[in-house]
C-alpha positions, -999 to +999 in steps of 0.1 A: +491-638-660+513-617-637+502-586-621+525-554-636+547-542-612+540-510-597+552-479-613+583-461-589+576-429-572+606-404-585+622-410-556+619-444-561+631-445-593+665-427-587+677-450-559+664-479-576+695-483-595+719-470-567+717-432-580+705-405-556+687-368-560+722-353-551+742-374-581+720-352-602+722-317-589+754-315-614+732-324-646+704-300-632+728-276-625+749-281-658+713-282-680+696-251-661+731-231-665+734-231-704+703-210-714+720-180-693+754-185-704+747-190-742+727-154-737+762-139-729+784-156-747+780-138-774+784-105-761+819-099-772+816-108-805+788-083-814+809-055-824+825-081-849+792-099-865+782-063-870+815-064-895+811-096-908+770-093-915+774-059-923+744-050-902+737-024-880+745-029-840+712-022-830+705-053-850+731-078-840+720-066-805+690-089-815+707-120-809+707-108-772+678-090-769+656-118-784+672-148-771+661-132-736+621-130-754+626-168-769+640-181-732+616-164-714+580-170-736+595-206-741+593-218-705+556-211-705+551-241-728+581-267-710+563-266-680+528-281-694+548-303-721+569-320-692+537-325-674+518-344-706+544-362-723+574-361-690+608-347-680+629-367-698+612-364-734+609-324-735+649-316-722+661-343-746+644-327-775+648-293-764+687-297-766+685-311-797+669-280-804+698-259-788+728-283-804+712-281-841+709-244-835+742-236-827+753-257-854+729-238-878+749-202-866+780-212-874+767-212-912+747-185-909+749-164-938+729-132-927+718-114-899+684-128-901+693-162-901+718-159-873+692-145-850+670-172-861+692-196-846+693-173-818+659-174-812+656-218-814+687-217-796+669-199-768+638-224-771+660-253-769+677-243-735+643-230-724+638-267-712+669-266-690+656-238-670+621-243-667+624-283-659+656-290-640+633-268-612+604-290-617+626-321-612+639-305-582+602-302-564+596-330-581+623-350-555+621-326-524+598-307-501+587-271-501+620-262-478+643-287-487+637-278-522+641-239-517+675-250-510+684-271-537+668-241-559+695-219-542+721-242-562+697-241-595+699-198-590+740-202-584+748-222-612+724-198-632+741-168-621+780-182-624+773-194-662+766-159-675+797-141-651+822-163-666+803-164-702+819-131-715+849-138-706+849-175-722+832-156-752+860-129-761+886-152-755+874-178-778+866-149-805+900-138-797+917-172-804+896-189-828+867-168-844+832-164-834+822-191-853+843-207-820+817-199-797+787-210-814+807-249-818+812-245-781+778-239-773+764-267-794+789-289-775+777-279-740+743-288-752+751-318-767+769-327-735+736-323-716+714-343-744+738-370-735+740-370-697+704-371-697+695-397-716+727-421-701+714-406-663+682-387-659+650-411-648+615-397-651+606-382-624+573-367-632+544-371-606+515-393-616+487-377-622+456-384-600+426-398-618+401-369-622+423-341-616+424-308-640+445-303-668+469-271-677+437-247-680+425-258-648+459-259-634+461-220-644+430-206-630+441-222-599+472-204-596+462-171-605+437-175-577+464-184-554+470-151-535+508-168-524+511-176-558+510-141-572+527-134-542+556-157-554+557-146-593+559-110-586+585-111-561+603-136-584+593-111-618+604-078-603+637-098-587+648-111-621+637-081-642+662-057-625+689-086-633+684-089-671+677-051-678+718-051-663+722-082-689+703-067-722+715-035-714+745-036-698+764-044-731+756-017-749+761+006-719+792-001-714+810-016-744+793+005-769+788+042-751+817+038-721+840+024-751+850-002-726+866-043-737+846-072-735+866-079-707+862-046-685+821-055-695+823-091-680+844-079-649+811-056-643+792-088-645+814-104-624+805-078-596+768-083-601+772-118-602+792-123-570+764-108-555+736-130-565+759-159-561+764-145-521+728-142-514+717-179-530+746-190-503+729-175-480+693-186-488+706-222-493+720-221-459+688-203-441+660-213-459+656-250-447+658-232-408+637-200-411+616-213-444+607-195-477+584-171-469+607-154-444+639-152-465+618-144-491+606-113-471+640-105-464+650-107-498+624-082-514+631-059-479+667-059-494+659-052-530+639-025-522+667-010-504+692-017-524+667+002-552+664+030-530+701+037-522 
């Protein structure tokens, strides 16, 4: 009887059949850019759902508000799923998820169920954002990583600039049932491209070593750890109290357009885009922990001013 043939490292498996790491930065890209765009998407049409559901804005705002809860408490479960049952498994059923949910708006018949599908919607592109980063360190090393990240955080930040502006023009033209079909077709797109191109990548575990609890209580032990998370938490905190409040801010109380709203976004945006050119550019020469340094130095005064 012969001997099975060994299993492929990840990096293994992606040139085994003549693909490399880089011929998938545009799927991790693509699948790690739609939970942030789908959030704003949306945004124009809230004044009209209010109309249509005849609900309150406060609670139409809960299709923004709580799809920011559902993405964020969802990638605390990704992570550990990937890691039992693989990459490839958890992203194609989490944009399932996100494709039957957007489906499920556009026949939404109150303002519960419509933040219902919110909510799943949120779940579903969860996956996107917490796995195409474990993918990345699952191909590249600590630096070379921090710079494909970099192209992760750009493609994150460009999907919800433009998403306001894609949102109030296909409200404008076609309805806002519109912009729930297009976001069910972006994540359709993805459940496709992975499973015709995305190989497993996840690490094999070594025999004997801990499982997610274990995994936990080492990193909150890990001083650079904490380190990491809070520099990370306070840096994306500031960025989506601009994104759950910003709408109502200026749309609502300035009495500004949807469009006026996303060309504020636009500035914000072009700015986070800037500095991930930079940190993809600097990071594999000086290394995280300095541009990291650098990067909280110019939050706080950026804060300060």
């Amino acid at each position: 009887m012969d001997a099975p043939a060994p299993k492929l490292a990840p990096h293994a498996a992606l040139h085994d059949d003549g693909r490399t790491p880089w011929q998938l930065l545009g799927l991790l890209m693509t699948m790690t850019a739609i939970g942030s765009m789908s959030l704003n998407i949306l945004v124009p049409a809230v004044p009209r759902l209010a109309d249509v559901f005849s609900a309150d804005i406060e609670i139409i705002q809960l299709t923004i508000s709580l799809y920011i809860v559902g993405l964020a408490l969802a990638q605390l479960t990704c992570g550990p799923l990937s890691d039992r049952f693989g990459r490839r498994p958890v992203i194609l059923g989490g944009f399932a998820i996100a494709t039957c949910a957007g489906l499920g708006a556009i026949v939404a018949t109150s303002a519960g169920s419509l933040i219902l599908m919110r909510v799943l919607q949120a779940i579903g592109g969860a996956t996107g954002v917490a796995i195409g980063r474990a993918i990345i360190r699952d191909l590249f090393g600590r630096d070379r990583a921090a710079q494909m990240l970099s192209f992760i955080a750009g493609a994150m930040a460009v999907a919800p600039m433009v998403a306001p502006l894609i949102g109030g023009l296909i409200d404008r033209w076609f309805g806002w049932q519109a912009i729930f079909l297009f976001a069910a077709s972006a994540s359709l797109l993805v459940f496709v491209w992975t499973g015709m191109m995305l190989p497993e990548t996840r690490p094999a575990r070594a025999e004997g070593q801990g499982g997610f609890f274990v995994d936990v209580r080492t990193l909150a032990l890990s001083r650079r750890y904490i380190g990491y998370v809070l520099a990370a938490a306070f840096s994306c905190g500031a960025f989506f109290i601009f994104v759950g409040g910003g709408p109502h801010a200026i749309i609502t109380m300035m009495h500004r357009t949807p469009t006026e709203y996303g060309l504020w976004f636009l500035a914000v945006s072009a700015g986070y885009i800037l500095g991930n050119v930079i940190t993809s550019r600097l990071s594999v020469r000086w290394g995280v922990d300095t541009m990291v340094l650098w990067g909280c130095i110019a939050e706080v005064v950026a804060g300060l001013i």
